[in-house]
BAFI-741766 format. One line per 5 residues: their letters; for each residue x, y, z of N, C-alpha, C. Coordinates in steps of 0.2 Angstrom, whole numbers, plus 5000, padded with zeros to 4 digits. Layout:
BEGIN
A) X Y Z X Y Z X Y Z | ...
REM end
This chain:
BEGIN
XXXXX) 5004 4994 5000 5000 5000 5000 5004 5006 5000 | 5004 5012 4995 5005 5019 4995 5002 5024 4999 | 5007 5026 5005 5002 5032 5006 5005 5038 5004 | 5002 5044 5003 5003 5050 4999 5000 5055 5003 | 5005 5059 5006 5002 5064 5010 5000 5070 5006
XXXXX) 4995 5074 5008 4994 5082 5002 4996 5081 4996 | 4991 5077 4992 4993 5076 4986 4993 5081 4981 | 4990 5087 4983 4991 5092 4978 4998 5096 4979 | 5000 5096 4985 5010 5097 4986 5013 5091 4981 | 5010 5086 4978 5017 5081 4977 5017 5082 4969
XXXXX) 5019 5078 4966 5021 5076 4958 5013 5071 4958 | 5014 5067 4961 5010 5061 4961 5004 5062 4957 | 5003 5058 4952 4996 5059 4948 4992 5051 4947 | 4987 5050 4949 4985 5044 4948 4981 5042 4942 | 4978 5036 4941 4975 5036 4935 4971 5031 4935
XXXXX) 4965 5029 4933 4961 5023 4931 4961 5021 4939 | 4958 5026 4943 4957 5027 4951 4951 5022 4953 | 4949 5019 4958 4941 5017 4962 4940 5020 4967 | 4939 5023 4972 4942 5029 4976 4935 5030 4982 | 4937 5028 4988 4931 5030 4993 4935 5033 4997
XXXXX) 4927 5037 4995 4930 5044 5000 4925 5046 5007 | 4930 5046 5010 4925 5048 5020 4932 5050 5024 | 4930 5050 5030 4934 5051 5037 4936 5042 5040 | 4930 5039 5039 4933 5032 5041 4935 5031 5048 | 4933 5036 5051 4937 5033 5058 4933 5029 5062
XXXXX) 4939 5023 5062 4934 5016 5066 4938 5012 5062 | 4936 5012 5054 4935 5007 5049 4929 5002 5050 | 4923 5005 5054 4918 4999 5054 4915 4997 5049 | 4909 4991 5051 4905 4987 5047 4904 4990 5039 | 4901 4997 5042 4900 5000 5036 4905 5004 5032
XXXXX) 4908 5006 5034 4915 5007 5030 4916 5003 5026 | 4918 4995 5029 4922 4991 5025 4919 4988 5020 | 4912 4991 5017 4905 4989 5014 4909 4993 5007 | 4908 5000 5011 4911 5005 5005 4917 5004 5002 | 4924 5003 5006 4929 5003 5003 4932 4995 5000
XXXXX) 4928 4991 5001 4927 4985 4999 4923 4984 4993 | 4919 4988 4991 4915 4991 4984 4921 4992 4979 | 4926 4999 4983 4931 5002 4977 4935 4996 4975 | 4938 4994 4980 4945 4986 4979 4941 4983 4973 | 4936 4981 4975 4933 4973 4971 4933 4976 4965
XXXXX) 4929 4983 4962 4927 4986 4958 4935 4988 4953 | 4940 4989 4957 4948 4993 4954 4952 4984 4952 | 4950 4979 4956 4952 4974 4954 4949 4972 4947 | 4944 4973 4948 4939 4969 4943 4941 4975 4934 | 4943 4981 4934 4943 4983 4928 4952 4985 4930
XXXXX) 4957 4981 4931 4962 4983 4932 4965 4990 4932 | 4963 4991 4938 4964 5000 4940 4967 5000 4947 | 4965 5004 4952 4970 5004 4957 4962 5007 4962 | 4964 5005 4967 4959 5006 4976 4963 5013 4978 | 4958 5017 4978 4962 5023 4983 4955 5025 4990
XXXXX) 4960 5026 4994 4955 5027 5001 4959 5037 5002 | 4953 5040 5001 4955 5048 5002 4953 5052 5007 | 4956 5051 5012 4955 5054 5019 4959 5061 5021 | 4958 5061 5027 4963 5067 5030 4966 5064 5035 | 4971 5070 5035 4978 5068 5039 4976 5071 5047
XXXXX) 4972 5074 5048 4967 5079 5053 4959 5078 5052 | 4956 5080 5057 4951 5080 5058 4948 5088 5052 | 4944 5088 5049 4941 5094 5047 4938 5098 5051 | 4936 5096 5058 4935 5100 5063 4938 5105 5067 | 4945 5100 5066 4951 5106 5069 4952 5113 5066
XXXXX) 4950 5114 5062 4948 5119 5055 4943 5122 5058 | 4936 5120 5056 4932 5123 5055 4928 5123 5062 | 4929 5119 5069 4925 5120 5071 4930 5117 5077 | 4934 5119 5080 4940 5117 5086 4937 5115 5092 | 4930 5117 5094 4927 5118 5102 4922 5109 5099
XXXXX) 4923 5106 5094 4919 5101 5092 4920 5094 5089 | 4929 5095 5089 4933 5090 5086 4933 5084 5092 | 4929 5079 5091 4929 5072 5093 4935 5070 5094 | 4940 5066 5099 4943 5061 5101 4941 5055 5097 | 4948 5056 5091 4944 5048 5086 4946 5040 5089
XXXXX) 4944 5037 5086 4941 5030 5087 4950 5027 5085 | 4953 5027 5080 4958 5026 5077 4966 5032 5077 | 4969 5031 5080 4975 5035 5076 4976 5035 5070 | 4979 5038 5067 4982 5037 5059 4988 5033 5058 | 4992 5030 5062 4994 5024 5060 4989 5017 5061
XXXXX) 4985 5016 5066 4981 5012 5065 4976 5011 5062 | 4974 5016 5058 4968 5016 5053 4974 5018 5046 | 4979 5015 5044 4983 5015 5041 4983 5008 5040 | 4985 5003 5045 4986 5000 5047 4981 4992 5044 | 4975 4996 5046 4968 4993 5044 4966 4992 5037
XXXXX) 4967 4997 5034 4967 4998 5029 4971 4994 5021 | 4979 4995 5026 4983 4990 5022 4980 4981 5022 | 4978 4980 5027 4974 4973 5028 4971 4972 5025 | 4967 4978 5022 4959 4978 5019 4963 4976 5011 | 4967 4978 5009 4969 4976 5002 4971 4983 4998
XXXXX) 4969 4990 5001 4969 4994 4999 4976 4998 4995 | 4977 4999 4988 4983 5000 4985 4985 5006 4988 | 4983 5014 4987 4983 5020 4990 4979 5021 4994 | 4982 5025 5001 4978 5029 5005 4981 5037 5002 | 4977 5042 5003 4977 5049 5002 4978 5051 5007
XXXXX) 4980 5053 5010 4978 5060 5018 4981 5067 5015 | 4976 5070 5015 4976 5076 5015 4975 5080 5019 | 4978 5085 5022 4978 5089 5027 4973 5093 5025 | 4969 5098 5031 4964 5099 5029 4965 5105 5035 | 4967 5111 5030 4968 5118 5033 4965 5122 5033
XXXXX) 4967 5129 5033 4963 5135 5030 4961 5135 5023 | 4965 5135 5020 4969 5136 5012 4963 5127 5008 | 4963 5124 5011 4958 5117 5009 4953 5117 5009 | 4951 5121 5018 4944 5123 5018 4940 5127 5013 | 4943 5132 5010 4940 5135 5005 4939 5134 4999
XXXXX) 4942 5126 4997 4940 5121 4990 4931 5121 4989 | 4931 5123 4985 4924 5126 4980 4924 5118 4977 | 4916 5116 4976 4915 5108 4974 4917 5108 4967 | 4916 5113 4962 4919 5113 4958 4924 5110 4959 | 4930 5115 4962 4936 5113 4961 4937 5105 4964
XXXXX) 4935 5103 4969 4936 5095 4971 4935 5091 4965 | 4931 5091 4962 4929 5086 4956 4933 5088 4951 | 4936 5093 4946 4939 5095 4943 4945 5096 4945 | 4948 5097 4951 4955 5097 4954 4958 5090 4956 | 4954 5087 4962 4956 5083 4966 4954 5078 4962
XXXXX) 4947 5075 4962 4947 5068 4959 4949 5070 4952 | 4948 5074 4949 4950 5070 4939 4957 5072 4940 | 4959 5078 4941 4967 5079 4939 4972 5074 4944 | 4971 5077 4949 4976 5075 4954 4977 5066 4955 | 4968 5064 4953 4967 5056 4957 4963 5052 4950
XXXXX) 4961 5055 4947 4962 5050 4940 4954 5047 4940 | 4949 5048 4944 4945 5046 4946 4941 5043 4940 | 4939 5035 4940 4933 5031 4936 4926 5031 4939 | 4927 5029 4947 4922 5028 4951 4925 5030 4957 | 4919 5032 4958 4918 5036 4967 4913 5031 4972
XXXXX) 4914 5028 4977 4911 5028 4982 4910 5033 4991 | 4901 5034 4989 4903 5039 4996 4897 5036 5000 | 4896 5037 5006 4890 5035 5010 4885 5041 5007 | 4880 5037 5010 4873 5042 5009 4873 5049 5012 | 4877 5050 5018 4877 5059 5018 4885 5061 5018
XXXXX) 4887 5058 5014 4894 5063 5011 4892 5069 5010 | 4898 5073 5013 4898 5080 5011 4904 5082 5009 | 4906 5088 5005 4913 5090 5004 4913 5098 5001 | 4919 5099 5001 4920 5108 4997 4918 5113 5004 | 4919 5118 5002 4920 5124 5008 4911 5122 5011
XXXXX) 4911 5125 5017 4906 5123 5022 4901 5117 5019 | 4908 5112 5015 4902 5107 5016 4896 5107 5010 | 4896 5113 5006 4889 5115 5000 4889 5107 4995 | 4896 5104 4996 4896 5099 4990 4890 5092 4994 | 4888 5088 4992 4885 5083 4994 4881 5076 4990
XXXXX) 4881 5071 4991 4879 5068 4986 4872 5070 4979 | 4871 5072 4983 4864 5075 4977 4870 5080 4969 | 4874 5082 4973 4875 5086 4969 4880 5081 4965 | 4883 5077 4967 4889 5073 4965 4885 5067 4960 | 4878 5066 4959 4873 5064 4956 4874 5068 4949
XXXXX) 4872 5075 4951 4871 5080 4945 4878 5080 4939 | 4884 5078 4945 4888 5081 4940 4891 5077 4939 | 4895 5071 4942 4899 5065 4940 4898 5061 4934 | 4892 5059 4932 4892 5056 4926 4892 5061 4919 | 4892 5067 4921 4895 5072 4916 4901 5074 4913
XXXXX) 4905 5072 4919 4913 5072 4921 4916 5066 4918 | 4910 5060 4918 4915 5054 4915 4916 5049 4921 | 4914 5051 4927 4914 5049 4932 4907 5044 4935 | 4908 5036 4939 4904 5034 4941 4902 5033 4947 | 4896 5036 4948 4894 5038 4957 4892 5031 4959
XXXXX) 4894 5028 4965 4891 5024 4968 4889 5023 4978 | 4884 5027 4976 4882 5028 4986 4881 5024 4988 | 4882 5020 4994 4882 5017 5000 4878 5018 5004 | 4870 5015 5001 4866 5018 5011 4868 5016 5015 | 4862 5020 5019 4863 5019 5027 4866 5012 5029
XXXXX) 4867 5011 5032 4870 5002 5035 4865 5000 5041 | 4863 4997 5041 4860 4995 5049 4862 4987 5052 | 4866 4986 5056 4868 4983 5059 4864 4981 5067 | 4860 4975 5068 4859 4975 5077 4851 4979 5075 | 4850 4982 5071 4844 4987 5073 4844 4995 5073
XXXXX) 4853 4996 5072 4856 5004 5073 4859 5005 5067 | 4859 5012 5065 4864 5014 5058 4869 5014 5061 | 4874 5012 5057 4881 5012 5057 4884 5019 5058 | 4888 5019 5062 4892 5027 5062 4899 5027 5066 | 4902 5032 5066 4909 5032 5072 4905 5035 5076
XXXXX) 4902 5040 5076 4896 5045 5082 4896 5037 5087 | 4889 5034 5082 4887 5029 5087 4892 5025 5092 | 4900 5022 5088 4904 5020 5091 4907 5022 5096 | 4908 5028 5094 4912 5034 5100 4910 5031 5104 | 4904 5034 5106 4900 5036 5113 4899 5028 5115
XXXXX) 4897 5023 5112 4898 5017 5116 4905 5016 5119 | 4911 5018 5116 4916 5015 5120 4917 5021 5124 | 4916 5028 5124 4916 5032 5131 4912 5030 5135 | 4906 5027 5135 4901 5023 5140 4904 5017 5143 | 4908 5014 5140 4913 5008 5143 4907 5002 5140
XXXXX) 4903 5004 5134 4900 4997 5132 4903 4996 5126 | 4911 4992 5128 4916 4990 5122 4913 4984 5121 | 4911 4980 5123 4910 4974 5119 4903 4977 5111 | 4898 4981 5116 4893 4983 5111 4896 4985 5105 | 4902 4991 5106 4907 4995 5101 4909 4989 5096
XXXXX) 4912 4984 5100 4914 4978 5096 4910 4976 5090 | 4905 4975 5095 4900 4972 5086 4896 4975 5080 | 4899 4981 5083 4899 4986 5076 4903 4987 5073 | 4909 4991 5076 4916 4988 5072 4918 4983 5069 | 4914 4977 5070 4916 4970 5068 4922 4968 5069
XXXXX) 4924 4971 5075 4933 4967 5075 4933 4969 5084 | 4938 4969 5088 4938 4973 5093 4940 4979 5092 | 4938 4985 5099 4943 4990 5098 4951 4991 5101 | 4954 4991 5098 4960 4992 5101 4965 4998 5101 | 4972 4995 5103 4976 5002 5105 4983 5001 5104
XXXXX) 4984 5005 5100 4993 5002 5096 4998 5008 5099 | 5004 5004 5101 5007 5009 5105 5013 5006 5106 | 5020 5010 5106 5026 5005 5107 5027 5004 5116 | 5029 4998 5117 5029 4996 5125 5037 5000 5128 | 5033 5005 5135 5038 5009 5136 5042 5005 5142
XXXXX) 5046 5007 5147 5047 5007 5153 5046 5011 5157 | 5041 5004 5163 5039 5007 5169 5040 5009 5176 | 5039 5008 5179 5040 5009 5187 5043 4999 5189 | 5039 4996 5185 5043 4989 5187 5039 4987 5194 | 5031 4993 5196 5028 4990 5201 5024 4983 5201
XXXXX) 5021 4983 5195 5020 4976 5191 5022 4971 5192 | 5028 4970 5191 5034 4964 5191 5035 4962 5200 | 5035 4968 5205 5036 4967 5208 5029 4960 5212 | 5023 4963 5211 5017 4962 5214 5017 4953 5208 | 5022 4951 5205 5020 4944 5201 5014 4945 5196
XXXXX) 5015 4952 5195 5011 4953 5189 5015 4958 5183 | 5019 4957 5180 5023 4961 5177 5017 4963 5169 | 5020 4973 5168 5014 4973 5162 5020 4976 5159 | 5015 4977 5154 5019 4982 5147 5015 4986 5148 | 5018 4993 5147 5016 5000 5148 5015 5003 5140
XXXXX) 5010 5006 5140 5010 5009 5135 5008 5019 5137 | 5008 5023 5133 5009 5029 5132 5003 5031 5131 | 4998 5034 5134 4992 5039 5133 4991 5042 5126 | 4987 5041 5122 4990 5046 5116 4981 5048 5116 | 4980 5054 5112 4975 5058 5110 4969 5054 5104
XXXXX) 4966 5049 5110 4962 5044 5106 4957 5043 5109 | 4951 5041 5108 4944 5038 5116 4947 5033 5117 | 4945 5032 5123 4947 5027 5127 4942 5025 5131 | 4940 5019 5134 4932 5018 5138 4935 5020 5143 | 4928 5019 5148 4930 5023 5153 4936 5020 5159
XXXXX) 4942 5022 5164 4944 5020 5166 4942 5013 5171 | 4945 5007 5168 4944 5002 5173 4949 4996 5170 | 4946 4988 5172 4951 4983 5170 4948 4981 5165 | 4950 4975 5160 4948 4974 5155 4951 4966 5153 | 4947 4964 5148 4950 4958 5145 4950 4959 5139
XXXXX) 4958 4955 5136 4957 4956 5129 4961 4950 5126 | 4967 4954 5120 4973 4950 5117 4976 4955 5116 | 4982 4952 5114 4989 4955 5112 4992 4954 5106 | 4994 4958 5102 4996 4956 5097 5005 4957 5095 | 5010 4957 5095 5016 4959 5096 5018 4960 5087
XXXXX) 5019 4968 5086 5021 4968 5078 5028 4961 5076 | 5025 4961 5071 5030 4954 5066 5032 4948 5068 | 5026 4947 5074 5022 4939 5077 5015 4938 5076 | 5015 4932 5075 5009 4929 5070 5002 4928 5076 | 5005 4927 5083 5003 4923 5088 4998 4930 5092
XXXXX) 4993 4927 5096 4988 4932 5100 4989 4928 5107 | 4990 4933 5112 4990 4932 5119 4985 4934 5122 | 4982 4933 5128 4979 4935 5132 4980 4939 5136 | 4977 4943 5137 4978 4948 5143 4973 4951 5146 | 4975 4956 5151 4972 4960 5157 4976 4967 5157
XXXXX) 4969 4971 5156 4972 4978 5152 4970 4982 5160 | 4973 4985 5162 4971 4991 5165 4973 4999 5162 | 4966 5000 5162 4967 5008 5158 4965 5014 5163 | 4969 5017 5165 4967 5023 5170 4974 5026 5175 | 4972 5027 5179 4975 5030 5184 4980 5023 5189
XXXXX) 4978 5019 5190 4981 5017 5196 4980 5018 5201 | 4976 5021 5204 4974 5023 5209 4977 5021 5217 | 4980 5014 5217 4983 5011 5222 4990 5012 5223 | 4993 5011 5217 5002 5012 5216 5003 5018 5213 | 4999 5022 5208 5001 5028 5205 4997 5033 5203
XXXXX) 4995 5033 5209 4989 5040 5207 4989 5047 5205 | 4985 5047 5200 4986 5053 5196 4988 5051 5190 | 4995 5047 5190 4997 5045 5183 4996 5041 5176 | 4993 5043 5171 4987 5037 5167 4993 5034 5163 | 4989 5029 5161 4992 5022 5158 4987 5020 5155
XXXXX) 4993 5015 5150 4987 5008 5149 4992 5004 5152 | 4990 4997 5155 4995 4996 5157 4995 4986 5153 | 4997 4982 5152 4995 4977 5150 4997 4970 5153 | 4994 4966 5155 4997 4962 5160 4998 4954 5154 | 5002 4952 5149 5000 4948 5146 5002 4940 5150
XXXXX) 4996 4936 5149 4996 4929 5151 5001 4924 5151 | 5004 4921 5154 5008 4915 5153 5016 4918 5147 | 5017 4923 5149 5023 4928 5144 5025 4931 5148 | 5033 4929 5147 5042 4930 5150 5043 4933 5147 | 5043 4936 5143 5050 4940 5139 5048 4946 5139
XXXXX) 5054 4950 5137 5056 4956 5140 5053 4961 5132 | 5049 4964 5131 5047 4967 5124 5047 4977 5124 | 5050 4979 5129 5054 4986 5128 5054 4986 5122 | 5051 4994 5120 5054 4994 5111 5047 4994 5106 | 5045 4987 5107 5043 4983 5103 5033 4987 5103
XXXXX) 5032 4987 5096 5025 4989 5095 5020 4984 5096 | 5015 4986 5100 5008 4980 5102 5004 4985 5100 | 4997 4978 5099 4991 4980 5098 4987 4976 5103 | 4983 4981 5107 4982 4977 5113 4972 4978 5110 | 4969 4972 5111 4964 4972 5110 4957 4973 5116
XXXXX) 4953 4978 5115 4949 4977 5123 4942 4973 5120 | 4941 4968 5124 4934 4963 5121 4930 4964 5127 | 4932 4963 5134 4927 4962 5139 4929 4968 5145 | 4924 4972 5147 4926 4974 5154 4926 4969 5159 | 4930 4970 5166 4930 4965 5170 4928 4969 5176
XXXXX) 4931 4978 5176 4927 4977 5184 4928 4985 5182 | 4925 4988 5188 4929 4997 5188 4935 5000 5191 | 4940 5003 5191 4943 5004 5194 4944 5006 5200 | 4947 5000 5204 4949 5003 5213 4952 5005 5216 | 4954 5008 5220 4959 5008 5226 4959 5003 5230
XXXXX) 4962 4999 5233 4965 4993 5235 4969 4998 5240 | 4966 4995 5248 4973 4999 5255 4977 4995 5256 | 4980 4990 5252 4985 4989 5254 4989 4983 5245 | 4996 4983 5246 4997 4978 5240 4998 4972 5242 | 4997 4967 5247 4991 4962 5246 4984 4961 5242
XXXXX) 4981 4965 5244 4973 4966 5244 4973 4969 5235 | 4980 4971 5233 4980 4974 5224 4983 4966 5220 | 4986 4962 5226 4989 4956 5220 4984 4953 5221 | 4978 4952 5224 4974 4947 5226 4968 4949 5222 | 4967 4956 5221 4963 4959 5214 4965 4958 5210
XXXXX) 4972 4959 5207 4975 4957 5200 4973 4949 5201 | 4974 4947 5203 4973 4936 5202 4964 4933 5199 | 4961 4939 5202 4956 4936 5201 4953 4940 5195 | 4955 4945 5192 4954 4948 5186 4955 4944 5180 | 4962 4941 5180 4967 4935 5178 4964 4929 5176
XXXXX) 4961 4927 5183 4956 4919 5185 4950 4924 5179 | 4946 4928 5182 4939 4930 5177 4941 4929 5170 | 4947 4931 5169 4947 4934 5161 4949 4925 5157 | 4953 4923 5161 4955 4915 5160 4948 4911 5159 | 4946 4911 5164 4937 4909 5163 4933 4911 5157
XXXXX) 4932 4918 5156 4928 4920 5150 4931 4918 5145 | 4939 4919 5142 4942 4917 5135 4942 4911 5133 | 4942 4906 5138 4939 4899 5139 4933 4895 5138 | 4927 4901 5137 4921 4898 5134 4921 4903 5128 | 4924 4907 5125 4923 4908 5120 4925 4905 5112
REM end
């Protein structure tokens, strides 16, 4: 997979393109509806898959007091992506100078010059160009004038609900990650290089990999059960995630913290993808560190239990 940052800065010009365009963030159900359209479609008339997103949020632009905490970084919706089969992603940065793009200019600039566009896929309320005026109805009127083929994606309904990252969001801020899960169709996880800790872990016969807080949603603080994934190993572990403060040994200080099952080795350095499936409890204060190993044991035993009937 190519990725192509600001492709109006580069040389880079595409041609005989399939092209899904949104925000994407999640990669859920229905994403993968849409941008599984372009693949099969770019496969099928020997052309090329492009996913054309931003490097930023559009709202840090245009509306700062209202930009959402996304579901995915941009290495791991990178990441997702490349699995999906996806030949180019796009990320475009989305500035002042962007926001001002006239629909005209989108269609005439970005998809024919710059991205070579055949077919377009967008959800049913795609919007684009300066405040948003561009919008499926319009791209109706004009694409097949251009030479270009529209293909809209409705709504999606999943469980009984439309598909959305909105939807998503708010369940995993609400801590119903399992619910989150079965919209996204995959789990929610958290990709993050394992840092070095305090080593209180290790102490207590529970030794974790620490990961780094980065600017993501996160459910709400507590314990968790999930997997592990360790970049350029095939193999998935089990684990017990605590996400929060630490309240007992390191209060104030946030983490994730990762306790993986029946694993010795030392992985400082090394990039994980730590997956959350189940909540297990809320987070506690524990008065003393007996009373924190004897909590961790039986979070361990829970999660040992539930991954064992699944």
């Amino acid at each position: 997979m190519k990725i192509i940052i600001d492709i109006q800065n580069t040389k880079e010009r595409l041609k005989n393109s399939y092209i899904a365009l949104g925000t994407f963030d999640g990669i859920h159900r229905g994403h993968r509806v849409l941008i599984n359209g372009a693949i099969e479609k770019a496969r099928k008339n020997n052309g090329i898959s492009v996913v054309y997103t931003f490097l930023n949020h559009p709202l840090e632009i245009v509306a700062p007091e209202r930009v959402p905490k996304m579901i995915n970084t941009i290495d791991e919706k990178l990441r997702l992506l490349e699995e999906m089969g996806v030949d180019y992603v796009v990320l475009q940065t989305f500035d002042k100078e962007y926001a001002k793009t006239t629909k005209e200019e989108f269609i005439d600039k970005f998809l024919i010059e710059y991205l070579g566009a055949k077919e377009i896929f967008v959800g049913f309320n795609y919007t684009f160009a300066e405040k948003g005026s561009g919008n499926v109805e319009y791209l109706r009127e004009v694409a097949s004038k251009k030479g270009i083929i529209l293909n809209e994606i409705p709504a999606i309904e999943y469980k009984g609900k439309v598909l959305s990252s909105t939807l998503i969001r708010k369940l995993i801020l609400d801590g119903k990650v399992e619910e989150a899960n079965m919209y996204l169709g995959r789990p929610f996880f958290i990709s993050g290089v394992v840092e070095h800790g305090k080593k209180l872990g290790r102490v207590l016969g529970f030794p974790t990999a620490n990961l780094k807080i980065v600017n993501k949603v996160y459910p709400p603080f507590g314990i968790f059960g999930g997997t592990v994934s360790i970049e350029g190993e095939n193999k998935k572990y089990n684990a017990v995630i605590n996400i929060g403060r630490n309240p007992t040994l390191k209060p104030g200080e946030l983490s994730v913290e990762v306790h993986i099952l029946d694993f010795d080795r030392e992985i400082y350095g090394r990039k994980i993808d730590v997956s959350i499936e189940k909540h297990l409890r809320d987070e506690k204060k524990f008065n003393s560190m007996e009373e924190l190993r004897q909590g961790i044991k039986n979070d361990v035993e829970n999660w040992r239990k539930f991954s064992n009937r699944k």
